[in-house]
C-alpha positions as YAML, in Angstrom:
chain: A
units: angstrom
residues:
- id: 1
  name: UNK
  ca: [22.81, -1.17, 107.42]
- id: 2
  name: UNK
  ca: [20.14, -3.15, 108.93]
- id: 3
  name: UNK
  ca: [18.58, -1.00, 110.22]
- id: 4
  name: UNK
  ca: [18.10, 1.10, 107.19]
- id: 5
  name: UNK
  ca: [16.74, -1.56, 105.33]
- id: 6
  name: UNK
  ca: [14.18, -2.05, 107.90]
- id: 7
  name: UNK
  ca: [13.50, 2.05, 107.15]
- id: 8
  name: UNK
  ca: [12.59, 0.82, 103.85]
- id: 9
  name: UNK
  ca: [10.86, -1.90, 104.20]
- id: 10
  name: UNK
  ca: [7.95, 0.06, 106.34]
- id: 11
  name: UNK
  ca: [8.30, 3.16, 104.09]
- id: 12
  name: UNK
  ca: [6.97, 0.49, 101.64]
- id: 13
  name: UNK
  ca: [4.74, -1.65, 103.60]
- id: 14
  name: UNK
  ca: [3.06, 2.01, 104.37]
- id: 15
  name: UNK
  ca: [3.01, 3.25, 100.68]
- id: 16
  name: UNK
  ca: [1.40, -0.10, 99.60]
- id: 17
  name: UNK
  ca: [-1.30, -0.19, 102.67]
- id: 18
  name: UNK
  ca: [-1.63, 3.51, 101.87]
- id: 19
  name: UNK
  ca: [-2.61, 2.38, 98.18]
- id: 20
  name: UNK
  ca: [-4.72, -0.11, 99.17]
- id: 21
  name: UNK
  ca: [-6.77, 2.49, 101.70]
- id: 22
  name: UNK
  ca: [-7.34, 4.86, 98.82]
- id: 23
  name: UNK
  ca: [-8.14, 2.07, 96.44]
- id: 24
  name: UNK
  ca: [-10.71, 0.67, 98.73]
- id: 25
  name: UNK
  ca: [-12.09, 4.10, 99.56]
- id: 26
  name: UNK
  ca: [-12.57, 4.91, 95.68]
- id: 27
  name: UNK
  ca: [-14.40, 1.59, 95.32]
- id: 28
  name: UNK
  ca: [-16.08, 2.02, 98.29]
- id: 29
  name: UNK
  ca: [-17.81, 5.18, 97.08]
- id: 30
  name: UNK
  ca: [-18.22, 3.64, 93.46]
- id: 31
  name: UNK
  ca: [-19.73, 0.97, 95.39]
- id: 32
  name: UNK
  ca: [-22.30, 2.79, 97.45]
- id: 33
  name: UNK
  ca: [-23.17, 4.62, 93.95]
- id: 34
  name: UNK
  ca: [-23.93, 1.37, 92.67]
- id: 35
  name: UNK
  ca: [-25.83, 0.00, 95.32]
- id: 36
  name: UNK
  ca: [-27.99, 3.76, 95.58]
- id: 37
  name: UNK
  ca: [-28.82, 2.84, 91.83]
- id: 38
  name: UNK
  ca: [-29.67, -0.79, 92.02]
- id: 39
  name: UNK
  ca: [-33.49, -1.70, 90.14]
- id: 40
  name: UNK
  ca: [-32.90, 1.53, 88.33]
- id: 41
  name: UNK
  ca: [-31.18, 2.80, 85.25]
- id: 42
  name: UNK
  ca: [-27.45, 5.08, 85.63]
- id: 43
  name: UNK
  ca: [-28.41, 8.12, 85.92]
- id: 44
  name: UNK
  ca: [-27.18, 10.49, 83.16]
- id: 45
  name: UNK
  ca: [-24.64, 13.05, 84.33]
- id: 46
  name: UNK
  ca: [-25.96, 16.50, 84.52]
- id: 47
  name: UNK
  ca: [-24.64, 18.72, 81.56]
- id: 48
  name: UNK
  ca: [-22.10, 21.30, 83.41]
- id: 49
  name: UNK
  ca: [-19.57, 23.75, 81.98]
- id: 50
  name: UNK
  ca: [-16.38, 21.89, 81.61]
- id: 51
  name: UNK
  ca: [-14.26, 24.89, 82.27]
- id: 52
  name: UNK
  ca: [-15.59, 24.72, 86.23]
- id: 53
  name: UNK
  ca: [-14.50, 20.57, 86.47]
- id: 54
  name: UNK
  ca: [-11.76, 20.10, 89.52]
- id: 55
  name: UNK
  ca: [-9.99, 18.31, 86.86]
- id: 56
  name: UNK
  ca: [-9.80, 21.20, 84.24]
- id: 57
  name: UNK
  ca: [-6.93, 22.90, 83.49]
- id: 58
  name: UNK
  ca: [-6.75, 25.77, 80.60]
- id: 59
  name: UNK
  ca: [-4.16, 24.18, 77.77]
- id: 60
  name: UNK
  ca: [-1.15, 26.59, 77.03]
- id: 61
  name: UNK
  ca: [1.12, 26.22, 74.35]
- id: 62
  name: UNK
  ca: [4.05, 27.80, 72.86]
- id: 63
  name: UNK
  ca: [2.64, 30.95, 70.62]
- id: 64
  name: UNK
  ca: [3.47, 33.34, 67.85]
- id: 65
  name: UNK
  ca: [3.90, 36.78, 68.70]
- id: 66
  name: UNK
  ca: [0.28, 38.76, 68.02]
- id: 67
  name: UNK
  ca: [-0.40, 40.03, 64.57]
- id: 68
  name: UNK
  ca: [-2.67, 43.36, 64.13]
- id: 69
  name: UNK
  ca: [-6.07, 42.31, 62.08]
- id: 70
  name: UNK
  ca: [-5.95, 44.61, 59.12]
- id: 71
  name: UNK
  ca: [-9.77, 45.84, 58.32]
- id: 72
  name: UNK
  ca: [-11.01, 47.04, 55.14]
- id: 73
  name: UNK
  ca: [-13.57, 49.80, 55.66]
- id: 74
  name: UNK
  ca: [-14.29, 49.84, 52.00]
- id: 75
  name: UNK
  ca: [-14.45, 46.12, 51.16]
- id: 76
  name: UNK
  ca: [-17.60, 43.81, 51.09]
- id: 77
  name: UNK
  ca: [-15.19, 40.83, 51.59]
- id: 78
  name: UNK
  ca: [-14.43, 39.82, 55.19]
- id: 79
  name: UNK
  ca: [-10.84, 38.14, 56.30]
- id: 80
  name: UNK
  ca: [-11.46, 34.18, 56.98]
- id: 81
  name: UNK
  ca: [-15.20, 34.18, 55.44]
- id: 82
  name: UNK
  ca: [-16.04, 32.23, 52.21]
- id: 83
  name: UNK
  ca: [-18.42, 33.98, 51.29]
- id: 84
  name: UNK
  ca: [-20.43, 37.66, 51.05]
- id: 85
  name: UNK
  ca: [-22.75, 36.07, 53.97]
- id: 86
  name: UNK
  ca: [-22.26, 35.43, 57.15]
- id: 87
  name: UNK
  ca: [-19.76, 32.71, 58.28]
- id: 88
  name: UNK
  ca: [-21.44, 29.54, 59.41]
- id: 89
  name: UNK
  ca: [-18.42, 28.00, 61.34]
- id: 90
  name: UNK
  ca: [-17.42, 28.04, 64.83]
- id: 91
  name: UNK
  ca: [-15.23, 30.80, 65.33]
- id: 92
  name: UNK
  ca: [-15.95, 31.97, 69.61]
- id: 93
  name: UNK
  ca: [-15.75, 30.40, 72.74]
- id: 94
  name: UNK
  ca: [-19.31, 28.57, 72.83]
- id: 95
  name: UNK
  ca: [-20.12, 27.84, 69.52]
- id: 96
  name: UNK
  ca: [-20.89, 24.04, 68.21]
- id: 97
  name: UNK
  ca: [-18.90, 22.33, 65.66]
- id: 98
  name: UNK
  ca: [-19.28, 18.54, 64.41]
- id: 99
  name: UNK
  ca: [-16.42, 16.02, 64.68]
- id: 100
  name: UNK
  ca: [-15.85, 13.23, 62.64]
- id: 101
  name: UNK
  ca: [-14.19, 10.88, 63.97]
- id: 102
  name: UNK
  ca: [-13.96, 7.71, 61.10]
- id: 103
  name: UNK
  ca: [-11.08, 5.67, 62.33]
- id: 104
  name: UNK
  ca: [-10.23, 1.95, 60.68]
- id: 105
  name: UNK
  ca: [-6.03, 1.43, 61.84]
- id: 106
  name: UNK
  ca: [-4.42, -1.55, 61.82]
- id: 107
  name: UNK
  ca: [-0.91, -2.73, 62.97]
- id: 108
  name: UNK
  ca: [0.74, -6.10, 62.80]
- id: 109
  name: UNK
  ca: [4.37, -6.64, 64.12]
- id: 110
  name: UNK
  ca: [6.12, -10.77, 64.62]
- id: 111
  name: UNK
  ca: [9.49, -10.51, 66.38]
- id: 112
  name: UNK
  ca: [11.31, -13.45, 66.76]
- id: 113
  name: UNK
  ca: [15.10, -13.58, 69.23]
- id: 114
  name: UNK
  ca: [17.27, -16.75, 69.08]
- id: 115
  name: UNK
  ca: [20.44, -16.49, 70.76]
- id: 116
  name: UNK
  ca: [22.96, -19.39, 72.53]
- id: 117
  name: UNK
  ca: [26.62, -19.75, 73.35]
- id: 118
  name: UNK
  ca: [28.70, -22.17, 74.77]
- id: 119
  name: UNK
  ca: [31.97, -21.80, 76.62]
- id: 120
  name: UNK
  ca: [34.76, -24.59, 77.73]
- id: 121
  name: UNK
  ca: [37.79, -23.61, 79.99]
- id: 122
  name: UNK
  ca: [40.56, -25.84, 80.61]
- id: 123
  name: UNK
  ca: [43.37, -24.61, 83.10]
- id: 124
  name: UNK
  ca: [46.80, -27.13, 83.95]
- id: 125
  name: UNK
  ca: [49.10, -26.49, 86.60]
- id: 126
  name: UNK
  ca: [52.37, -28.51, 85.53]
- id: 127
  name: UNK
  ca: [54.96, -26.47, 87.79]
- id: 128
  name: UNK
  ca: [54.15, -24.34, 90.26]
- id: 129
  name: UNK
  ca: [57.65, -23.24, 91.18]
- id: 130
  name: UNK
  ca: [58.14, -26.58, 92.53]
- id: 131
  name: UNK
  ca: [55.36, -26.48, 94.93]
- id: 132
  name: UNK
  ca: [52.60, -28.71, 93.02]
- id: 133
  name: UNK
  ca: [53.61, -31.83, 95.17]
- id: 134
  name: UNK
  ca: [52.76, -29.86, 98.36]
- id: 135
  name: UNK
  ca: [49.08, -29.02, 97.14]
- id: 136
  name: UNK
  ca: [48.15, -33.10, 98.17]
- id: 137
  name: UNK
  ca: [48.85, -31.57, 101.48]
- id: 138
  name: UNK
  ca: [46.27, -28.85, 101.00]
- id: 139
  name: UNK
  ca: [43.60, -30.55, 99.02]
- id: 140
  name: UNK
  ca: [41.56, -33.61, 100.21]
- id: 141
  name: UNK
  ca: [42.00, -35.75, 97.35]
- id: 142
  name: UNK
  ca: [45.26, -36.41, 95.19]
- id: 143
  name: UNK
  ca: [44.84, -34.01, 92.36]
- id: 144
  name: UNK
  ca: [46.46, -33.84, 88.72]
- id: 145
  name: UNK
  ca: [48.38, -30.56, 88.08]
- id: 146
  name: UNK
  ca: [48.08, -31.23, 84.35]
- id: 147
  name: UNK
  ca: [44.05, -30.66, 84.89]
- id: 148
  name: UNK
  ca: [43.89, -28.68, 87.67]
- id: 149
  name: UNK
  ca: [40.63, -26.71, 86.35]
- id: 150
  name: UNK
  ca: [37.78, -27.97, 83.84]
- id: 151
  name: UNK
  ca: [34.34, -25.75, 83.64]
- id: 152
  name: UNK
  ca: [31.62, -26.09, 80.98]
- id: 153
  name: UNK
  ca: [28.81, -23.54, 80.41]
- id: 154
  name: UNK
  ca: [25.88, -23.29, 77.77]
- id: 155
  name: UNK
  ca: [22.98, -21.20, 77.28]
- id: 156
  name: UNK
  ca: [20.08, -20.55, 74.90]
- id: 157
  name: UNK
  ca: [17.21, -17.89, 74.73]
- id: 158
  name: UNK
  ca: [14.58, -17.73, 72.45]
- id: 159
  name: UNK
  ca: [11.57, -15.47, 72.29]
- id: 160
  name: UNK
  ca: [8.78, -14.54, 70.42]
- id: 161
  name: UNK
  ca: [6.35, -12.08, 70.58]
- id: 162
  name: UNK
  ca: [3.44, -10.73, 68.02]
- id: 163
  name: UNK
  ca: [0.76, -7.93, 67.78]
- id: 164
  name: UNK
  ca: [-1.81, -7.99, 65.70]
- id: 165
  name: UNK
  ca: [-4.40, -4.99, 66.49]
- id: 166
  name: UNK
  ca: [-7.79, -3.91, 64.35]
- id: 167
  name: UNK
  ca: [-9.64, -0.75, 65.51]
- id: 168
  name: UNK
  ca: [-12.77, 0.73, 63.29]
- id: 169
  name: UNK
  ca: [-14.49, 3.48, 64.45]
- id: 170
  name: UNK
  ca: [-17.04, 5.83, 63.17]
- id: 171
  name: UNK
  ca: [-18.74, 8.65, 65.48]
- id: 172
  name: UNK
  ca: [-19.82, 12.09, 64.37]
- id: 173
  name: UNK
  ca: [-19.76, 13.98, 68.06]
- id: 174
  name: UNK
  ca: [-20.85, 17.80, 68.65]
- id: 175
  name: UNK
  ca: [-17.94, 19.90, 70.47]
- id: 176
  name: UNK
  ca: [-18.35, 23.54, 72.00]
- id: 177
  name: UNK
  ca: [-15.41, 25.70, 71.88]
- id: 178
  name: UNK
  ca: [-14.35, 26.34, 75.31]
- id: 179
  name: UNK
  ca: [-11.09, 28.70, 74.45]
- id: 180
  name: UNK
  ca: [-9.67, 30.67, 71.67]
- id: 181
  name: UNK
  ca: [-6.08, 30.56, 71.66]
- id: 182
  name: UNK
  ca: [-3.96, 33.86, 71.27]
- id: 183
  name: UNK
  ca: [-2.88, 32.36, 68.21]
- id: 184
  name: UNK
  ca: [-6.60, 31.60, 66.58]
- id: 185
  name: UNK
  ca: [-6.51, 27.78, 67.41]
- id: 186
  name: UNK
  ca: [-9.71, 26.58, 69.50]
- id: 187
  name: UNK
  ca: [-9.64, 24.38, 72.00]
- id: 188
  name: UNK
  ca: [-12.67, 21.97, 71.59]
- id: 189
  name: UNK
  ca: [-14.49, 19.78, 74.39]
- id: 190
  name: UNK
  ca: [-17.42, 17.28, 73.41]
- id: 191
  name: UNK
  ca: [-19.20, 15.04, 75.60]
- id: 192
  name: UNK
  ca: [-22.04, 12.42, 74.43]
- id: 193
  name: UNK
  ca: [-24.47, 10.07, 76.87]
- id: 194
  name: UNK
  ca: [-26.87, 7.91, 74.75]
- id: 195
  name: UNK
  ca: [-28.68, 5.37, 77.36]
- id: 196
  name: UNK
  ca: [-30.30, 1.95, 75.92]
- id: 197
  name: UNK
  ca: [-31.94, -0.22, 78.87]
- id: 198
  name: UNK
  ca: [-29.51, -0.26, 81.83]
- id: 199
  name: UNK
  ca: [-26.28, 0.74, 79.58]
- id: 200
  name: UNK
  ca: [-24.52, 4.49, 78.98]
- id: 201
  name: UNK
  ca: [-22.70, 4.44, 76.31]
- id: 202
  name: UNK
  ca: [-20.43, 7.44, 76.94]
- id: 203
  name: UNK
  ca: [-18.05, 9.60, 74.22]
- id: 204
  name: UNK
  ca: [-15.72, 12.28, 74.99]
- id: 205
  name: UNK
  ca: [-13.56, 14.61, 72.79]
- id: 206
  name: UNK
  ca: [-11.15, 17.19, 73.80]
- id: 207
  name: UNK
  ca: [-7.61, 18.64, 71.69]
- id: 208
  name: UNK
  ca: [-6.72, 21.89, 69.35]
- id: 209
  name: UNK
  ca: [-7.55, 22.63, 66.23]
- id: 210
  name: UNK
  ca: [-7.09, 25.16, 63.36]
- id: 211
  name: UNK
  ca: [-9.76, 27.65, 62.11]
- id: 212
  name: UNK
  ca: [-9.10, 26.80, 58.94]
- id: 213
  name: UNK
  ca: [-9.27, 23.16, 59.22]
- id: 214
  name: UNK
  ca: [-12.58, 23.96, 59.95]
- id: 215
  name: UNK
  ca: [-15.19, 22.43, 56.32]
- id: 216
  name: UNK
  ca: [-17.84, 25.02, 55.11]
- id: 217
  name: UNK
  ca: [-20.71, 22.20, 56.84]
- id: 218
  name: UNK
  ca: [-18.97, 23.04, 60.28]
- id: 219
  name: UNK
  ca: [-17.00, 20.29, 60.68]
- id: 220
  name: UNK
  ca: [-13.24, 19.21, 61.39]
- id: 221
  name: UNK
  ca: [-11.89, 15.46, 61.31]
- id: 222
  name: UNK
  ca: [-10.37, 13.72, 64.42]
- id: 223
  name: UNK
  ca: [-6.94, 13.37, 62.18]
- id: 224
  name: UNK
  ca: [-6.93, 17.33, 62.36]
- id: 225
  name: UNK
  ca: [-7.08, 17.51, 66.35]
- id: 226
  name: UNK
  ca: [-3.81, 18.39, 68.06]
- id: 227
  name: UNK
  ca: [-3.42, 16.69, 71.56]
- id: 228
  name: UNK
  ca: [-6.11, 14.51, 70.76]
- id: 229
  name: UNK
  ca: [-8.05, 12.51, 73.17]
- id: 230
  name: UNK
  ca: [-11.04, 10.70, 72.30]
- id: 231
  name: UNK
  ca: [-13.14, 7.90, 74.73]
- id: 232
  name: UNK
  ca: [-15.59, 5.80, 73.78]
- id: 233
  name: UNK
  ca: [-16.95, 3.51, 76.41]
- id: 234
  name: UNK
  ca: [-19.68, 2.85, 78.95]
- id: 235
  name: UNK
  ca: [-21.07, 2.42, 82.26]
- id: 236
  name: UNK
  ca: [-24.00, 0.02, 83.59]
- id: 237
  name: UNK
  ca: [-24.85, -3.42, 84.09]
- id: 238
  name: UNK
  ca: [-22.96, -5.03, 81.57]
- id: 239
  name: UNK
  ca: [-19.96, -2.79, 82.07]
- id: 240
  name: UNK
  ca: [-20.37, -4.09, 85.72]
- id: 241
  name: UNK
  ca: [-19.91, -7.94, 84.58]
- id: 242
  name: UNK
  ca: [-16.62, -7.31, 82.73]
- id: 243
  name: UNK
  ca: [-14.96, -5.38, 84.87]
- id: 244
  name: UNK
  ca: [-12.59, -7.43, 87.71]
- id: 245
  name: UNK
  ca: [-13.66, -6.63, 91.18]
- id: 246
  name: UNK
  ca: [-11.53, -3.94, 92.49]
- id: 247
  name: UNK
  ca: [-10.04, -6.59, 95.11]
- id: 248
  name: UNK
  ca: [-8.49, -8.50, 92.09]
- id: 249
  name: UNK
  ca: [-7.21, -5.62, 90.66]
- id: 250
  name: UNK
  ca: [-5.83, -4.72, 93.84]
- id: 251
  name: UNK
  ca: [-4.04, -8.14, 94.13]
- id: 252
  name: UNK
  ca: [-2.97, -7.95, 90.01]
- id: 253
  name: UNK
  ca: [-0.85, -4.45, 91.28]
- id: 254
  name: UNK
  ca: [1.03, -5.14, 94.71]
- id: 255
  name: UNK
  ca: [1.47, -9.10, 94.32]
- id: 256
  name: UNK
  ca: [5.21, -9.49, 92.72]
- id: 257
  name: UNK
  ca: [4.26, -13.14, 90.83]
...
């Protein structure tokens, strides 16, 4: 068995030095970024089609079997319109709608765990078919058959814990439709770069929604997205100054205290 245990024990030191290669390569290149930009502004990223990112993937989801559009030659009255005019909303892969996103959540939880016990054995020998004289023979010391055994235990836990978390947030962010959905849902992608000195303040929003969730001003609420996922954050000098180095965060993951 020792020597699988040794098997381990490099399969691990190699998947940690392995981590710590592709850690210091990532930084390495965010590093040489930074250093390409330094007495200068970030750079804005350059607006691309998100469908042709390494990292996109079209979303599929379970769907309804198709249903034949019924037209009516004769009417003036269109299916999903509001009015006689032309429909205003997004309704094709490319067109802009607004979200809204106007979140203010809050969540509070206090948990408190008390526990203890305490335990006392006593064990006596009196007769031991005759043989407790012979146990003097055995045992260093004269012993007592009448208290042959005597163990005390106690222990006590107690824990607390609390969470108490305020988020407000208010954005209105423009989203294209990148895919129509056999099923009429559109999948929505929005992407926002506002730059104020040396700071990007960056906002991305991506999920499903309805057509008809859709308001007659063109625009749909974040509580209305399906597989939501909304990021708000930024990039730049100040970023820089809060973020650990990458060597502490390196440490913080493979040291064990």
């Amino acid at each position: 068995m020792p020597g699988k245990n040794t098997h381990i024990s490099w399969r691990r030191i190699a998947l940690v030095s392995g981590m710590i290669g592709a850690t210091a390569l990532l930084s390495g290149c965010n590093a040489m970024k930074r250093l390409s930009e330094v007495g200068e502004p970030p750079k804005l990223s350059s607006i691309d089609n998100p469908t042709q990112s390494e990292a996109y993937r079209p979303v599929s989801l379970p769907m309804p079997a198709p249903q034949v559009a019924e037209s009516n030659p004769n009417s003036l009255w269109r299916s999903g319109a509001r009015s006689f005019f032309k429909d205003q909303r997004a309704s094709q892969v490319g067109d802009i709608l607004t979200v809204v996103v106007d979140m203010a959540d809050s969540a509070a939880f206090a948990n408190t765990t008390s526990r203890s016990r305490t335990n006392s054995e006593d064990l006596a020998v009196p007769n031991l078919f005759g043989l407790e004289a012979e146990m003097t023979k055995v045992l260093p010391e004269a012993i007592d058959p009448s208290s042959m055994f005597d163990m005390d235990s106690a222990t006590s836990n107690r824990g607390a814990g609390s969470l108490d978390r305020n988020e407000d947030i208010n954005l209105r962010v423009a989203a294209l439709v990148i895919q129509v959905l056999p099923n009429g849902n559109y999948v929505i992608h929005g992407r926002q770069e506002i730059r104020v000195n040396s700071e990007v303040r960056e906002v991305q929003i991506a999920g499903v929604i309805r057509a008809a969730d859709i308001s007659s001003a063109n625009e749909v609420g974040y509580d209305k997205i399906a597989e939501a996922r909304i990021s708000y954050g930024g990039r730049g000098t100040i970023s820089d100054v809060q973020q650990p180095r990458y060597g502490s965060e390196v440490l913080d993951i493979i040291l064990p205290f």
